[in-house]
N, CA, C and O of each residue as an XYZ file, in Angstrom:
508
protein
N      10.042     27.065     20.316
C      11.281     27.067     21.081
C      12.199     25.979     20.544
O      11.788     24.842     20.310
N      13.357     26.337     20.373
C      14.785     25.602     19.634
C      15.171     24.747     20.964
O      15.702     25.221     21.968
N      14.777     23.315     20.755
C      15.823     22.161     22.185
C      16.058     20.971     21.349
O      16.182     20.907     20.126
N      16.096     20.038     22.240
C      16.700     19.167     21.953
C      17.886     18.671     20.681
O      19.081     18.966     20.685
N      17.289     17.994     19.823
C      18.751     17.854     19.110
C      19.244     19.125     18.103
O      20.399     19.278     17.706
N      18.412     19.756     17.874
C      17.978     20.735     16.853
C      19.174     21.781     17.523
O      19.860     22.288     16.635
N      19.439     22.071     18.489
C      19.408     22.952     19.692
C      20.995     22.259     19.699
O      22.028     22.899     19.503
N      20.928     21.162     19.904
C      22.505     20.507     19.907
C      23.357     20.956     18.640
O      24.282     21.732     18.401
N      22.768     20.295     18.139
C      23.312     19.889     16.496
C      24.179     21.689     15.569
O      25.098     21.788     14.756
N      23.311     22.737     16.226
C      23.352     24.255     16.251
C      24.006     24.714     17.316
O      23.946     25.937     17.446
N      24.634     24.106     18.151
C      25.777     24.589     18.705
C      27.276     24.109     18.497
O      28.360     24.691     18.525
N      26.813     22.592     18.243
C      27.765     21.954     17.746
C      28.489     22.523     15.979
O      29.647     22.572     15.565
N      27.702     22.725     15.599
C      27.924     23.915     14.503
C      28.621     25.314     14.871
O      29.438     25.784     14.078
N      28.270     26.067     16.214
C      28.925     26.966     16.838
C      30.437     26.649     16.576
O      31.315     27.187     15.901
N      30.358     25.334     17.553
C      31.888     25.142     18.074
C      32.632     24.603     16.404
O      33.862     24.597     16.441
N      32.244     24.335     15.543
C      33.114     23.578     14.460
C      33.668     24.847     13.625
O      34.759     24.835     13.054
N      32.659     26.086     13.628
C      33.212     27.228     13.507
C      34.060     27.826     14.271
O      34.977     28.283     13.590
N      34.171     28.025     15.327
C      35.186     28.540     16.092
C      36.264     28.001     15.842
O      37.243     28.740     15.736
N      36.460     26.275     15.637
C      37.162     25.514     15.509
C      37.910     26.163     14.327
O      39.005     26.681     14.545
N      37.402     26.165     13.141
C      38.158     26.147     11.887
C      38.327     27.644     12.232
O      39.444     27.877     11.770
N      37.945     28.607     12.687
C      37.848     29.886     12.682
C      39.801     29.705     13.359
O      40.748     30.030     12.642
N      39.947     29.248     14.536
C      41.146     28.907     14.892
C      42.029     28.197     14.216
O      43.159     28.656     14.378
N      41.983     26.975     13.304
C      43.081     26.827     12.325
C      42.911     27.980     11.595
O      43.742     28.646     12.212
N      42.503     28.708     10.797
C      42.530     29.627      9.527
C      43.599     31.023     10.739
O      44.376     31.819     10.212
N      43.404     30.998     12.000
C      43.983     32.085     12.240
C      45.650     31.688     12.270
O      46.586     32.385     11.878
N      45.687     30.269     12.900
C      46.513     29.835     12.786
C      47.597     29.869     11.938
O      48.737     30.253     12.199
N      47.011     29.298     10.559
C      47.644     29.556      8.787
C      47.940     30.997      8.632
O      48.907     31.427      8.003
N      47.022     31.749      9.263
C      47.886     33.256      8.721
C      48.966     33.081      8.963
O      49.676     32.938      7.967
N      49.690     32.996     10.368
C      50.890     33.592     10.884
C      50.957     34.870     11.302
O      51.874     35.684     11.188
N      49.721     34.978     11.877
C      49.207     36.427     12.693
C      49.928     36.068     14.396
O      50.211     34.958     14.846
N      50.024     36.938     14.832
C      50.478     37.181     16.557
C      49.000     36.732     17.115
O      47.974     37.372     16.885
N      49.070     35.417     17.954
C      48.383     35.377     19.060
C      47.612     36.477     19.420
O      46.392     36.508     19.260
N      48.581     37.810     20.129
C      48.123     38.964     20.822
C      47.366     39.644     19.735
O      46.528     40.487     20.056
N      47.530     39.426     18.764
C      45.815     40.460     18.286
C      44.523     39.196     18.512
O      43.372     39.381     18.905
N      44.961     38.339     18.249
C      43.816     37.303     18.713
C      42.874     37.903     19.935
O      41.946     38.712     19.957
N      43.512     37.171     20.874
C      43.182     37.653     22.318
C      42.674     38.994     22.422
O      41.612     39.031     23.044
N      43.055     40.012     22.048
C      43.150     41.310     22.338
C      41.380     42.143     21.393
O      40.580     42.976     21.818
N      41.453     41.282     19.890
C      40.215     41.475     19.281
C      38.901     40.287     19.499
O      37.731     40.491     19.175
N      39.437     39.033     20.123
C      37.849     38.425     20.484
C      36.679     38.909     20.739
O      35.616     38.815     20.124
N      36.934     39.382     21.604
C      35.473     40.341     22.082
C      35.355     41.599     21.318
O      34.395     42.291     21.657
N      35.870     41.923     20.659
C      35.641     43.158     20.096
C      33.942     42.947     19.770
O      33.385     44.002     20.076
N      32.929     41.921     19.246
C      32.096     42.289     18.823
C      30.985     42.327     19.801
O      29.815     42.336     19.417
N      31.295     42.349     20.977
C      30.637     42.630     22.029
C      30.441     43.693     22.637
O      29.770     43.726     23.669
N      31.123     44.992     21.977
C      30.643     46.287     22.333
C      29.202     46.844     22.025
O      28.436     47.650     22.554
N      29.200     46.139     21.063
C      27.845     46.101     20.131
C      26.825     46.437     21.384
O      25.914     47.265     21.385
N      27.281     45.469     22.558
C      25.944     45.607     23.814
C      26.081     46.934     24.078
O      25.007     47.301     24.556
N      26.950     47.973     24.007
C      26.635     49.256     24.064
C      24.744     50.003     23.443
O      23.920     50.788     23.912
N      24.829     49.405     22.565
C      23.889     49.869     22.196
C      22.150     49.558     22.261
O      21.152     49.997     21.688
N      22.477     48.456     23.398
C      21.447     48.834     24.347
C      20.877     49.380     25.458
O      19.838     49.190     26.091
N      21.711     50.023     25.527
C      21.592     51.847     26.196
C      20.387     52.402     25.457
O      19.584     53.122     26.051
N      20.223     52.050     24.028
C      18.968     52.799     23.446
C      18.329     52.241     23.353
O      17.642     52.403     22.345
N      17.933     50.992     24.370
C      16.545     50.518     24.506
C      16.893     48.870     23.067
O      17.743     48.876     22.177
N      16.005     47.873     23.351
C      16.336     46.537     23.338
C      16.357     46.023     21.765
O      16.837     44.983     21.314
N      15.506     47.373     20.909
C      15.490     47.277     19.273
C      17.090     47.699     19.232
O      17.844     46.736     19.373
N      17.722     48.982     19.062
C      18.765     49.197     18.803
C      19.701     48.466     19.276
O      20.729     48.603     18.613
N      19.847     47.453     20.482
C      20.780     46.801     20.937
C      20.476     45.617     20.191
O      21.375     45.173     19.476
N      19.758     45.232     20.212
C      19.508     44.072     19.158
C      19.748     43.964     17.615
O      20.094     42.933     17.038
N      19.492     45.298     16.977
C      20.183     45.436     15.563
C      21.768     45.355     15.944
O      22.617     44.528     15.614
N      21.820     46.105     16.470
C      23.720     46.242     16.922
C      24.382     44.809     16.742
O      25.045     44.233     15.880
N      23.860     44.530     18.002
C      24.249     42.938     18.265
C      23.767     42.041     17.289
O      24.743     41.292     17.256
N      22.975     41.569     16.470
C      22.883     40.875     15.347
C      23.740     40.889     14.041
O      24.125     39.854     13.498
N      24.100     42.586     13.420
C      24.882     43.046     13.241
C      26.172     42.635     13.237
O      26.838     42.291     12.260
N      26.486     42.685     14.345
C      28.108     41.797     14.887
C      28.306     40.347     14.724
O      29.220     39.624     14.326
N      27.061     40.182     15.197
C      27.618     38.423     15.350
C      26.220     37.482     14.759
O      25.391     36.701     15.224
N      26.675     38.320     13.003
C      25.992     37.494     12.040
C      27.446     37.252     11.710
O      28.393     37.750     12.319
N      27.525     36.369     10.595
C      28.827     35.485     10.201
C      28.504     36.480      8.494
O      29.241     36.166      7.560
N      27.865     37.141      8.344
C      28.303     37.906      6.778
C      29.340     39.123      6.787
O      30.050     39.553      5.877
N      29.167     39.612      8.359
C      29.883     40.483      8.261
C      31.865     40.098      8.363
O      32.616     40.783      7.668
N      32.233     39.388      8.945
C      33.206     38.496      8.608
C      33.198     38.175      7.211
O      33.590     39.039      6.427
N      32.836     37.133      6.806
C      32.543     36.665      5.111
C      32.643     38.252      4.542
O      33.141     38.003      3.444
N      32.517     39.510      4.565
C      32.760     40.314      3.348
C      33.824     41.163      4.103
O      34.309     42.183      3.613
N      34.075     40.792      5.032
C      35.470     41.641      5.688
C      36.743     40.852      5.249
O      37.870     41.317      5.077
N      36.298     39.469      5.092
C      37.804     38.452      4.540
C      37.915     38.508      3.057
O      38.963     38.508      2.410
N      36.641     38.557      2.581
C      36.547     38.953      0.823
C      37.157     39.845      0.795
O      37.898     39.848     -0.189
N      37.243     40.625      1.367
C      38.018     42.569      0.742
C      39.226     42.220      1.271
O      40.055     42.484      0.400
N      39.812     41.735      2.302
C      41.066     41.516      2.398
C      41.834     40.304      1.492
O      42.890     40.416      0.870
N      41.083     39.275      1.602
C      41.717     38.535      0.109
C      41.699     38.981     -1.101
O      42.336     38.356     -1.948
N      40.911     40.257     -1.502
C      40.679     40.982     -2.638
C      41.773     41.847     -2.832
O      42.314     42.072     -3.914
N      42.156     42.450     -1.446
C      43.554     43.481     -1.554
C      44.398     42.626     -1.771
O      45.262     43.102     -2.507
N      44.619     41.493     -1.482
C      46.400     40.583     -1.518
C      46.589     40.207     -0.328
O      46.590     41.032      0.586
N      46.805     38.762     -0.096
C      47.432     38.620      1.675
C      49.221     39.556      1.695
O      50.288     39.087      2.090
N      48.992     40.728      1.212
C      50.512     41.295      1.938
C      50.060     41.783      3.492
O      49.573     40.966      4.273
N      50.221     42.860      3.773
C      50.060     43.396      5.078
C      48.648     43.473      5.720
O      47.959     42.878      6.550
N      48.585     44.786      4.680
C      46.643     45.275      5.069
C      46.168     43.607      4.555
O      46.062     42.921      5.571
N      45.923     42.954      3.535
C      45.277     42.166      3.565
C      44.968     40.697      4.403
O      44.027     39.903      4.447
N      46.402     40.817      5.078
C      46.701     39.778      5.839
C      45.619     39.986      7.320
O      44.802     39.181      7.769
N      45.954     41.251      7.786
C      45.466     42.055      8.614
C      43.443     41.838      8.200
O      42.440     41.531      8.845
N      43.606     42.033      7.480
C      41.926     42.300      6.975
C      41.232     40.861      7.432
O      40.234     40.860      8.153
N      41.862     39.602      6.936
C      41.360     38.173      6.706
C      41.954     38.033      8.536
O      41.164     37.560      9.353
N      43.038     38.383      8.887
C      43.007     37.794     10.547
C      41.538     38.600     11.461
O      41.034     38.111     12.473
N      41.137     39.735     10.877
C      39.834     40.550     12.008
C      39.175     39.523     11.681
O      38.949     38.717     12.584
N      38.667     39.227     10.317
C      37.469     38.349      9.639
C      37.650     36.813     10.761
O      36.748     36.291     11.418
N      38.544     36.549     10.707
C      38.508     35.399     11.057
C      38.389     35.346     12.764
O      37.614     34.728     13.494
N      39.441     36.216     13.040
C      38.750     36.340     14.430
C      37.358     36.852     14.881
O      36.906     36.423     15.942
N      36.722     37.649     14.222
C      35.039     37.935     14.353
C      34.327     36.703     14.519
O      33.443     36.414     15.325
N      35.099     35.739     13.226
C      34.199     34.358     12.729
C      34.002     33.473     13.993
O      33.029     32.892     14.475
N      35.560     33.624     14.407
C      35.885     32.483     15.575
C      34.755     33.514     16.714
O      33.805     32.757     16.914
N      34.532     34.619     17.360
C      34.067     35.200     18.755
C      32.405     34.518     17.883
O      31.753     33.793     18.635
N      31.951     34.674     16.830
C      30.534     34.170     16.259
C      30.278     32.799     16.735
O      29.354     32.377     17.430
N      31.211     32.238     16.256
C      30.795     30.761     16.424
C      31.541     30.218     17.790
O      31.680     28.995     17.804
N      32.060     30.949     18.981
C      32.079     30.637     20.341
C      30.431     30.961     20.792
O      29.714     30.203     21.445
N      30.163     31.942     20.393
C      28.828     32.592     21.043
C      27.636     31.364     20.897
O      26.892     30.847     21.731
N      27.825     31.155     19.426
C      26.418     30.123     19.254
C      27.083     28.570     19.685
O      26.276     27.657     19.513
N      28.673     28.078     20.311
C      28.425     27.619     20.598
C      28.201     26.971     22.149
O      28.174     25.781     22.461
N      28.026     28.356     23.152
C      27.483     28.291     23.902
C      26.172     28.952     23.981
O      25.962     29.843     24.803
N      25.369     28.578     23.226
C      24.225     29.009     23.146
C      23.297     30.288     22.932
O      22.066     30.289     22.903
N      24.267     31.518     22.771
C      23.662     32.791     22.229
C      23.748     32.995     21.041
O      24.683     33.072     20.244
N      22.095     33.123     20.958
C      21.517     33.069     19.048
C      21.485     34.489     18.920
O      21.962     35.169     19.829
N      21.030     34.980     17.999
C      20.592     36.339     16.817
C      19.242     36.975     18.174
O      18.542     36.247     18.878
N      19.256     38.071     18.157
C      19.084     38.708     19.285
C      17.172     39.254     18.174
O      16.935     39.620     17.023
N      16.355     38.993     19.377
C      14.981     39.282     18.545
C      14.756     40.757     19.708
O      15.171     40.844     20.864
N      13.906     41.862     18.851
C      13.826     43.231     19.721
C      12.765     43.099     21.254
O      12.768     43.829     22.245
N      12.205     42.289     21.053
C      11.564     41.870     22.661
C      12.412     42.130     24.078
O      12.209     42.839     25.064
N      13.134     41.488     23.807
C      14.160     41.546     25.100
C      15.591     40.815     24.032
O      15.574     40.471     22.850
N      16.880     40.787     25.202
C      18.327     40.390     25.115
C      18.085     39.205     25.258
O      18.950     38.555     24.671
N      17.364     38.587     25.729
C      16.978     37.044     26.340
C      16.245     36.465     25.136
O      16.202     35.247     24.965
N      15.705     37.269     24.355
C      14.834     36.336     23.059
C      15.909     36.565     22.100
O      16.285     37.630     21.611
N      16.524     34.861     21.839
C      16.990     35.056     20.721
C      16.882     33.645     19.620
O      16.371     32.720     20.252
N      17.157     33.303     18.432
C      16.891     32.648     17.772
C      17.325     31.152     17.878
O      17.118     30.243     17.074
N      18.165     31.118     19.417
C      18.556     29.365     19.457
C      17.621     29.599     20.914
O      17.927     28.733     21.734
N      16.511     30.601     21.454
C      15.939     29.904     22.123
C      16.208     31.320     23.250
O      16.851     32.310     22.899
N      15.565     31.161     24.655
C      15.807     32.196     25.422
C      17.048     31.581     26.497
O      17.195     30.470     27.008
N      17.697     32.610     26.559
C      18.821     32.686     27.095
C      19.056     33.534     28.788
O      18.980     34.760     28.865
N      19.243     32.954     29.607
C      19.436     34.001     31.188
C      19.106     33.240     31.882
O      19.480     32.068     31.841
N      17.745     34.067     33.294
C      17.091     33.733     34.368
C      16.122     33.268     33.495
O      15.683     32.133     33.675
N      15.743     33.898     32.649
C      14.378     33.494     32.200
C      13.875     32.960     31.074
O      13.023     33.226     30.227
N      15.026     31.741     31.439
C      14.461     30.955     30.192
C      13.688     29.846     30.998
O      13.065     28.969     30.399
């Protein structure tokens, strides 16, 4: 089990991502309102534990690993910051920023046991 400083030090990492995740959205010169409006987007993902706690757990790991960002901002810095690419690097970055809010309130990488086992430790009633 992930506590004490280990446990700190890995959320505090959460929040320094979110952090920079918010200047970089900043530097675009993107609208606020897609901000707000796509944060949570990677939280639909919990849809897909409807099919039971493996598939919701790939889903959700899926989302809010930080690679999938990292190759969503590569292809948009790859097209050109004009429109689409500008567009491409603001999702990336907003994904980055909803990633690193999550871990840094404490929801890790989701293990198929349950929603509650996850890799910074168990998370709910029953931890």
């Amino acid at each position: 089990m992930l506590e004490g400083k280990m446990r700190l030090l890995l959320r505090a990492e959460g929040a320094a991502l979110a952090a920079a995740s918010l200047l970089a959205f900043h530097a675009l010169d993107i609208s606020w309102w897609m901000f707000f409006v796509l944060f949570l987007a990677p939280d639909l993902a919990f849809v897909f534990y409807l099919f039971g706690p493996r598939a919701g757990a790939i889903a959700y790991n899926v989302m809010h690993s930080t690679i999938g960002p990292i190759v969503l901002g590569a292809i948009g810095w790859w097209v050109g910051l004009d429109i689409l690419g500008t567009i491409l690097v603001g999702c990336a970055v907003i994904w980055m920023a909803h990633v690193g809010f999550d871990r840094m309130l404490g929801y890790g990488l989701k293990y198929a046991s349950s929603f509650h086992d996850t890799h910074l430790g168990k998370i709910g009633r029953g931890k």
